[in-house]
C-alpha positions in Angstrom: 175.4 124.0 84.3 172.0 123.3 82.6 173.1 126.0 79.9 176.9 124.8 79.4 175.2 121.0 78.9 172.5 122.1 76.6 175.6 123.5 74.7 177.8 120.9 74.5 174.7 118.4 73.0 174.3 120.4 70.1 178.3 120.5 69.2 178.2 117.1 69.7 174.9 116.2 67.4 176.0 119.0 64.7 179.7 117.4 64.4 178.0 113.7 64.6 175.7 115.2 61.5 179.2 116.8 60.1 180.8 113.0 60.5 178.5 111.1 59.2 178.1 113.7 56.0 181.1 113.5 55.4 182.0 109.8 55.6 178.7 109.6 52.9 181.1 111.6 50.9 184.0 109.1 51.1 181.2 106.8 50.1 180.4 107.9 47.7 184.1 108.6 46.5 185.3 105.3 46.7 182.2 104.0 45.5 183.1 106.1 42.1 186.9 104.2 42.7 185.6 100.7 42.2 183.4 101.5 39.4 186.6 102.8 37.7 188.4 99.7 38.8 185.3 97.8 37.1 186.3 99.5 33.9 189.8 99.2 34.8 189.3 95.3 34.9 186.9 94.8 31.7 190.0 96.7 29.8 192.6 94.1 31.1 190.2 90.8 30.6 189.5 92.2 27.3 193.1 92.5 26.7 193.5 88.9 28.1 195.7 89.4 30.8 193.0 88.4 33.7 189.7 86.3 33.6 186.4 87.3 34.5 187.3 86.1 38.3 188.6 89.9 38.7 185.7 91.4 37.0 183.6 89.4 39.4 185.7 89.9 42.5 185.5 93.6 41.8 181.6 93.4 41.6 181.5 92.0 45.1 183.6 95.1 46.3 181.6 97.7 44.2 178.3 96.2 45.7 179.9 96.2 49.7 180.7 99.8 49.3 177.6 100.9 47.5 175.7 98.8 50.6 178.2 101.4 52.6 177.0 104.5 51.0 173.3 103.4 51.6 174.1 102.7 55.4 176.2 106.4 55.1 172.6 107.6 53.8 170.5 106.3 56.4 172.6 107.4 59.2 172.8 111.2 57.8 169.0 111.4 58.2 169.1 110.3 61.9 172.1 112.6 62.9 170.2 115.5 61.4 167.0 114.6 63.1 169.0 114.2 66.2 170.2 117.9 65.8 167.5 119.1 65.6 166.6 117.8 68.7 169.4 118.6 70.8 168.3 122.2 69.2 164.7 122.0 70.0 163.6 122.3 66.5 161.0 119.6 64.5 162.9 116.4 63.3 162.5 117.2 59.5 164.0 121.2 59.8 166.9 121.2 56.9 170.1 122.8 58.1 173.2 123.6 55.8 176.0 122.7 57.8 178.7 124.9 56.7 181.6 124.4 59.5 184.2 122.5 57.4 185.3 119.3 59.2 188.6 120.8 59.9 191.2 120.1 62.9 191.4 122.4 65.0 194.5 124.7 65.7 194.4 124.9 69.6 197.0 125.9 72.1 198.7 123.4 73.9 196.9 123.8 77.6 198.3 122.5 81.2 196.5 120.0 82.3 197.2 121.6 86.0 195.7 125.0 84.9 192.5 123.3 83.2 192.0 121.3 87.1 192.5 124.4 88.6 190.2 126.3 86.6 187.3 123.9 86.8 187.5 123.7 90.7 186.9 127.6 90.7 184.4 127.6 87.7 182.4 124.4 87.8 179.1 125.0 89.3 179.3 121.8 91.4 182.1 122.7 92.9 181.1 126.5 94.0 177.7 124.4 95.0 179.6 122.0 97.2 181.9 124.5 98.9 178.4 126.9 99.6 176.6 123.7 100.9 180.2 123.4 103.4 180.3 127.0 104.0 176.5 126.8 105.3 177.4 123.3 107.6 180.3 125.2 109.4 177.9 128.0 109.8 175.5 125.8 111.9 178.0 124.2 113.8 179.0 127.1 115.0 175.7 128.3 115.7 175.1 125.2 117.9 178.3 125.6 119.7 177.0 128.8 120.6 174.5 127.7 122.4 176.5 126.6 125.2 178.1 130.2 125.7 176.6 132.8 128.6 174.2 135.5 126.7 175.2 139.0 128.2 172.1 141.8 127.4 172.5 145.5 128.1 169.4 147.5 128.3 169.3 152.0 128.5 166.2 153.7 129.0 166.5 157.5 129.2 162.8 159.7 130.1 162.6 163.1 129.9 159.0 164.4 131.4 157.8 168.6 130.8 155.0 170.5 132.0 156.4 173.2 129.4 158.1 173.1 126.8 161.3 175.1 128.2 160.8 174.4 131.6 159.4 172.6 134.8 160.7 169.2 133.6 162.3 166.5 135.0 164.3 163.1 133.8 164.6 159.5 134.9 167.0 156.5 133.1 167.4 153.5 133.5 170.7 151.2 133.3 170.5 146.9 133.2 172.3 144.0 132.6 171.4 140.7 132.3 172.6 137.3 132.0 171.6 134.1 130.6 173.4 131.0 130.9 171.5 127.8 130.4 173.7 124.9 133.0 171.6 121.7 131.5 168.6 121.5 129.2 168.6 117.6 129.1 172.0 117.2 126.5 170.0 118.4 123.4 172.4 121.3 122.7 175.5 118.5 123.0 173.2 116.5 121.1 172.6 119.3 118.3 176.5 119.9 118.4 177.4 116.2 117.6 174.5 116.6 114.6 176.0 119.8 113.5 179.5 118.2 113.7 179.0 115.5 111.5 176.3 117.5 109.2 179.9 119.3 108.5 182.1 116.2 107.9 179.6 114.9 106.0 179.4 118.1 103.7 183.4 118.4 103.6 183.6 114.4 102.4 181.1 115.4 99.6 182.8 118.5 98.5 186.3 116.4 98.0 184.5 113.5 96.3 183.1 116.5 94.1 186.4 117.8 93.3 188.1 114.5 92.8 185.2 113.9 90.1 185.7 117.3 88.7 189.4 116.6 88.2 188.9 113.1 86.6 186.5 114.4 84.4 188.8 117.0 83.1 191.9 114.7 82.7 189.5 112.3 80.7 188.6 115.6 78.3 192.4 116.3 78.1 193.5 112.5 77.6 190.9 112.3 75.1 191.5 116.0 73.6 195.7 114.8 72.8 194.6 111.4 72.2 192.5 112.5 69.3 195.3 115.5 68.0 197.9 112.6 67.5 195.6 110.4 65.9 195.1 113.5 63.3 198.8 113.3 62.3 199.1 109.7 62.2 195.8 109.2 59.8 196.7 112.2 57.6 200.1 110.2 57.0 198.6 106.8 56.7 195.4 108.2 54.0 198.9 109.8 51.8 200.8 106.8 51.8 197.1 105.1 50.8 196.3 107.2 48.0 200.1 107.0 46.8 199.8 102.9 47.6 196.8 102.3 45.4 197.9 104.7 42.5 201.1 101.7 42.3 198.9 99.1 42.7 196.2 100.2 39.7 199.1 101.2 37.6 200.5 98.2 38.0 197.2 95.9 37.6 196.8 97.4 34.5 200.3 95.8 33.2 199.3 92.4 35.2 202.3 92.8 37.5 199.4 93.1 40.3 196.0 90.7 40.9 193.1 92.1 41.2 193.3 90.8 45.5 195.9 93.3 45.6 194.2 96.2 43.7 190.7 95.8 46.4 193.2 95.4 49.3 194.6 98.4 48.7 191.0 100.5 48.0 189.8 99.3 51.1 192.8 100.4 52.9 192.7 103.8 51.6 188.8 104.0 52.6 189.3 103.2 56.3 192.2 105.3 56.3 190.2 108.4 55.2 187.3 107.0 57.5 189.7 107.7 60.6 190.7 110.2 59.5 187.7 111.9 59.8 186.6 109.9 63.3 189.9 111.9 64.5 188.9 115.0 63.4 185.2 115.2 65.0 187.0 113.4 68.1 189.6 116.3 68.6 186.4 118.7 68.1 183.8 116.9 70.7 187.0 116.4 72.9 187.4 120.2 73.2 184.0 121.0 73.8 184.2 118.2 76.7 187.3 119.8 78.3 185.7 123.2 78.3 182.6 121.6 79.5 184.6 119.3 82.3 186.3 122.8 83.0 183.3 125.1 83.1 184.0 127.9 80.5 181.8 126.6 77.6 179.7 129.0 76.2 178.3 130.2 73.0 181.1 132.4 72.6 183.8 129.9 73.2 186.7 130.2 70.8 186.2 126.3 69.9 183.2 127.2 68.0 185.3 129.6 65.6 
């Protein structure tokens, strides 16, 4: 369990470090955007088909999304430190992250099978049916307590003067019982103990299983949750891009204002910034269901 854990924090720190890379690199991107919408803006003043309200409102958005890229900046250096953390490494070790922020191409699972699977590979649950398996033990072992004990004893002697001969033999044949009538009620006593030691164990290993089997159907609601999201976003950043090539085309013959032009740049950053909080979702969302299900390892096939 310890391992499996250990596991899933460094996925989830080195995808967080992936993330937040990236989104520095949609930063940066956009930030190159509104500088050519500066110039963009300069041009059409110049040509007098705007005032210098555009150029200024333009200047407002260059400087929010630089202030973005230097937040992006900041945040990169603590999701690297904390990888190197979750690895056990100093804080300042570099690290080329070379795992492209990529969806996933996974099969599409049973949600039955994964439950299944996790009640028979979970740790917690083989430690909970053990800890029941050990209760019903000693109530039975207290319940036989109350039952007669039956011993059978054989002694055989064999006694020579020689080796070969002059000898003689004895045995000896007994059997004895032990039944205890009344010892003062403290075997009923240990049986009522024994008895509810075992309910108590079998209520714990169901509460164990039920949280086993939330836990994976969280991981799997979250895992096809984050898979749709990819489909929608990568729709939404192609209409962007297509919406904001319209809109500076048509700024640049004044059939647009310079409100539209930003509206649409910021719409196209956020739609690439989900699009990449779906893709690290989808990944930490299939570590979790192979965490929730018990078969995350090193050699998982999420990590290829």
């Amino acid at each position: 369990r310890t391992q499996m854990e250990v596991i899933a924090g460094v996925i989830r720190s080195y995808y967080d470090a992936r993330l937040t890379a990236v989104e520095l690199d949609a930063a940066v991107q956009a930030m190159r955007s509104a500088e050519a919408d500066l110039e963009r803006a300069q041009t059409v003043r110049s040509a007098g088909l705007s005032t210098d309200v555009d150029v200024l409102s333009i200047r407002v958005h260059l400087a929010s999304v630089h202030e973005q890229q230097i937040r992006r900046a900041a945040d990169l250096d603590v999701a690297r430190a904390a990888l190197n953390d979750a690895i056990g490494l100093p804080l300042d070790t570099a690290h080329a992250l070379t795992t492209a922020l990529e969806p996933l191409n996974l099969p599409e699972g049973v949600l039955a099978d994964y439950e299944q699977q996790a009640l028979s590979e979970r740790p917690e649950a083989r430690q909970s049916k053990l800890a029941t398996s050990l209760a019903a033990n000693q109530a039975a072992t207290a319940r036989s307590s109350l039952l007669p004990q039956v011993a059978a004893k054989a002694v055989f002697e064999a006694d020579r003067q020689r080796f070969y001969d002059r000898g003689g033999d004895n045995w000896l044949i007994s059997i004895g019982l032990r039944w205890n009538l009344f010892n003062g009620f403290s075997d009923k006593a240990r049986i009522e103990e024994s008895k509810s030691a075992l309910r108590q164990s079998e209520a714990e290993q169901d509460r164990a299983s039920s949280a086993i089997r939330l836990q994976v159907r969280r991981a799997y609601a979250d895992l096809r949750a984050a898979q749709q999201r990819i489909d929608v976003t990568k729709a939404s950043v192609t209409e962007a891009e297509e919406s904001l090539r319209i809109t500076q085309n048509r700024y640049e013959t004044g059939l647009n204002n310079v409100t539209d032009l930003l509206r649409t740049e910021t719409a196209l950053f956020e739609a690439r910034t989900r699009q990449l909080a779906a893709i690290h979702d989808q990944r930490v969302a299939a570590t979790m269901l192979e965490l929730a299900a018990g078969t995350l390892s090193a050699d998982s096939e999420i990590l290829n």
